[in-house]
Legacy VTK file of the C-alpha trace (Angstrom):
# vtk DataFile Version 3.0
C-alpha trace
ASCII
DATASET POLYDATA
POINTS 229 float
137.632 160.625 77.911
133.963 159.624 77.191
133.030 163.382 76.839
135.744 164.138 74.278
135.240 160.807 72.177
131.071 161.826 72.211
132.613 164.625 71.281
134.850 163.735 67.895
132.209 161.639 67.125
129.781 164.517 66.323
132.449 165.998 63.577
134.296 169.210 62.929
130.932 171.165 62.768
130.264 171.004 66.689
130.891 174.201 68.364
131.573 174.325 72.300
131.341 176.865 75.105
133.176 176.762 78.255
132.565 178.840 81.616
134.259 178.805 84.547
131.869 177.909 87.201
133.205 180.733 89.846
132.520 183.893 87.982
129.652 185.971 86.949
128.804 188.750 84.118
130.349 186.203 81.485
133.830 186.764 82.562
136.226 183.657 81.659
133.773 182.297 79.004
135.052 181.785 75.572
133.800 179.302 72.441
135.675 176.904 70.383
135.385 174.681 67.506
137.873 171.323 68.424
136.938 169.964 71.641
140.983 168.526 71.488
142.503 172.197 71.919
140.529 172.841 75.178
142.545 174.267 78.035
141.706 175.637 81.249
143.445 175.836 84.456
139.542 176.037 86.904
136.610 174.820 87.410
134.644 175.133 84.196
131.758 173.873 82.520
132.001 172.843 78.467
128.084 172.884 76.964
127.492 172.188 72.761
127.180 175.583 71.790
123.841 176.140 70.405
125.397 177.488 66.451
122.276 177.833 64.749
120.069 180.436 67.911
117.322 182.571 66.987
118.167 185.984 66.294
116.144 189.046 65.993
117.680 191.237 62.891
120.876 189.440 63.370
121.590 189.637 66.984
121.983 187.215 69.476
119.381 187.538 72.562
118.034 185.753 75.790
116.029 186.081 78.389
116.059 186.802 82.122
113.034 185.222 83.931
112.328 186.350 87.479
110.974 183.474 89.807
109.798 183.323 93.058
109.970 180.147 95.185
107.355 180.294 97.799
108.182 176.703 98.975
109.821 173.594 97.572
108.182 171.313 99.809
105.637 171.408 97.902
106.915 173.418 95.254
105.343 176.439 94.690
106.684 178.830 91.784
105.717 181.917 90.914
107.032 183.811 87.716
107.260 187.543 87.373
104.998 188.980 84.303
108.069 191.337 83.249
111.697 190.794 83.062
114.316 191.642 80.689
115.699 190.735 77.031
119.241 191.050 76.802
121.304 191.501 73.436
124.562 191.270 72.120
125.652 194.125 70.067
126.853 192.979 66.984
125.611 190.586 64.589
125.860 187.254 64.747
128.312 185.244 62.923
130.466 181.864 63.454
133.171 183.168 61.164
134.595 185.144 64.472
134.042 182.648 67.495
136.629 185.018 69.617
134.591 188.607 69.421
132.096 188.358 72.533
129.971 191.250 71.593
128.785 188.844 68.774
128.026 185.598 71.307
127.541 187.466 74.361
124.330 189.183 76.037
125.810 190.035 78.864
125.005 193.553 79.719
128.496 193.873 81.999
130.630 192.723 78.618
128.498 194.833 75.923
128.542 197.862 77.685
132.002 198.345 76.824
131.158 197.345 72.984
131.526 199.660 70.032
128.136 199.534 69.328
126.529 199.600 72.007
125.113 203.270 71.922
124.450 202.720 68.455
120.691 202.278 66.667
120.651 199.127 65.875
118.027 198.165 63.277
114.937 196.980 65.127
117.179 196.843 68.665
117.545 200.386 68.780
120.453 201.856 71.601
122.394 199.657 74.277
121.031 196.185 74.566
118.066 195.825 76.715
114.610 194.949 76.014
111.664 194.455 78.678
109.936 191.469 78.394
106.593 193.750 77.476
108.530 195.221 74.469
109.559 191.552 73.772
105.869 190.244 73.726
104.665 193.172 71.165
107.961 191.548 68.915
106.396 188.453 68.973
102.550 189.523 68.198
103.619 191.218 65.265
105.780 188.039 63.653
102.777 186.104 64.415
104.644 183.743 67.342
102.291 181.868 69.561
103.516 183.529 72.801
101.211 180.885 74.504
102.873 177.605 73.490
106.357 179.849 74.391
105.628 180.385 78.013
104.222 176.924 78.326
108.045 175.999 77.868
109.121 178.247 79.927
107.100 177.107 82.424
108.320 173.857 81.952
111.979 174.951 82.185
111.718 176.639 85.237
109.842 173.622 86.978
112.342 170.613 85.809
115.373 172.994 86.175
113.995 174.213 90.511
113.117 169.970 90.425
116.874 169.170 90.159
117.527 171.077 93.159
114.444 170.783 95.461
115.663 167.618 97.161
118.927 169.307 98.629
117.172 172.493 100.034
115.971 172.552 103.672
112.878 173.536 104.636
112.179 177.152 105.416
109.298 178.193 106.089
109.542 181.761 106.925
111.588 182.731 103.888
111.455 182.815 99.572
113.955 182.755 97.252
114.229 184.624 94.328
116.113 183.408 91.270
116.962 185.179 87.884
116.243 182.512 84.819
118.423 183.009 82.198
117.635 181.200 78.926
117.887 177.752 78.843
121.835 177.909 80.936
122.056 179.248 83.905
120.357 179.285 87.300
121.405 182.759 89.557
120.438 184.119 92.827
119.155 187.087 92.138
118.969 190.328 95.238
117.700 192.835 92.823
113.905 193.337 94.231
111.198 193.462 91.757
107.590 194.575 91.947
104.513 193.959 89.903
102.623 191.274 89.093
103.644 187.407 89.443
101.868 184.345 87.979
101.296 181.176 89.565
102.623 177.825 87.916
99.902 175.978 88.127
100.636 172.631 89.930
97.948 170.629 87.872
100.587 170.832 85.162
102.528 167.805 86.183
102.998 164.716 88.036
105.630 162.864 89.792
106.109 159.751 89.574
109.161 157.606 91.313
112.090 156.936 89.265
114.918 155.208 91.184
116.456 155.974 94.931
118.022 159.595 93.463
116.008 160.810 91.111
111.910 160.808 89.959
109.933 161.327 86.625
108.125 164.273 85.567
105.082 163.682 83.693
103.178 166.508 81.683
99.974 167.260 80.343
100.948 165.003 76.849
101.613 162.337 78.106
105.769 162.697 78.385
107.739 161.990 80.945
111.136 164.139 82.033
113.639 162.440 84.515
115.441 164.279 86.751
118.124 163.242 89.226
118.875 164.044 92.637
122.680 165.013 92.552
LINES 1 230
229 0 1 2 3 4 5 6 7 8 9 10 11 12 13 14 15 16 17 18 19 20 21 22 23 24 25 26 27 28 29 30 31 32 33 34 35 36 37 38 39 40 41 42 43 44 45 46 47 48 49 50 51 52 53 54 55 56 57 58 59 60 61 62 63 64 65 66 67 68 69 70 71 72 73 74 75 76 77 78 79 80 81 82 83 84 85 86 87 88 89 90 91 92 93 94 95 96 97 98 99 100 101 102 103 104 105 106 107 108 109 110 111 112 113 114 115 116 117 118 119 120 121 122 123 124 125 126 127 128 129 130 131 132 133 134 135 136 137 138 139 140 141 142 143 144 145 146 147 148 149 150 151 152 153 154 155 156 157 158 159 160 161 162 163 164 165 166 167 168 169 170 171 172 173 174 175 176 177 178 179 180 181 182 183 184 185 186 187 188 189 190 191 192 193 194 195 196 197 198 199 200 201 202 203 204 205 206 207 208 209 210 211 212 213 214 215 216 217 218 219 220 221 222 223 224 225 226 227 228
């Protein structure tokens, strides 16, 4: 009842996205406006969809991060130098929350859309980029790609954090996870190759919170919290 009172509270202009939390390749996921007409009959969870994202000629996008976790006692990340930039296939636009090839990356749902062996201006055909191809986008709109994988960084640190206190030790074995925007956290089997960076430890502190959880404190001074769950 909290959630859906938080919820009227924010006003008619709050959009919402729901997934179910058993399924992959953004089957079962849908977006609404009025938190009151939600319906489901699983496991799902309902996020504030993000209405206003950044777009690249009008089309939705994220991004899949590779990681490698060498250890989480003491953590020890290490992120993959490519990876891949996913699209949606048609333009963006609130006026039609129900067409998925508007709200969508997913590669498994856009396949199948109308447009998706079309050039698209600046996308070009389907709707994959590589992270390389993504980088040269940014140098030439004048983005400080520095200050963007700084945050990355961070995300993939707090967001391993909030599970590194549930997973046994192992010290003969690495997991590999797939990063997906700011969302989602897969396993990921698909083997890569190349080069992988190092997150640098020296880029944050722990600090003792209460009996389930600790603080994260960066380089500025500010400090994260994150809960064991």
């Amino acid at each position: 009842l909290s959630v859906v009172d938080d919820a009227l509270w924010l006003g008619p202009s709050v959009y919402w996205i729901c997934k179910p939390v058993d399924l992959s390749r953004g089957r079962g996921i849908f977006i609404f406006e009025d938190i009151k007409d939600l319906v489901y009959d699983c496991s799902v969870i309902v996020q504030r969809y993000i209405s206003s994202p950044l777009l690249i000629s009008g089309y939705k996008f994220d991004l899949r991060i590779y990681v490698c976790v060498k250890s989480f006692h003491p953590l020890t990340v290490y992120i993959h130098q490519e990876g891949l930039v996913r699209f949606a296939t048609e333009k963006y636009s609130l006026s039609s929350l129900k067409n998925l090839y508007a709200h969508l990356t997913n590669t498994s749902i856009n396949k199948f859309g109308p447009f998706y062996k079309t050039q698209k201006e600046r996308v070009g055909q389907g709707c994959k980029w590589t992270l390389s191809k993504f980088r040269h986008f940014l140098h030439s709109q004048d983005i400080n790609q520095l200050l963007l994988w700084q945050r990355i960084n961070n995300i993939v640190t707090l967001t391993l954090l909030t599970i590194a206190p549930s997973v046994p030790s192992c010290p003969n074995c690495v997991e590999l996870f797939a990063i997906v925007g700011e969302e989602s956290l897969w396993l990921s089997s698909r083997d890569t190759i190349g080069r992988w960076e190092k997150v640098p430890q020296s880029q944050l502190s722990l600090q003792p919170s209460t009996s389930r959880g600790f603080m994260v404190e960066w380089p500025d001074g500010s400090l994260s919290s994150v809960q064991d769950t």
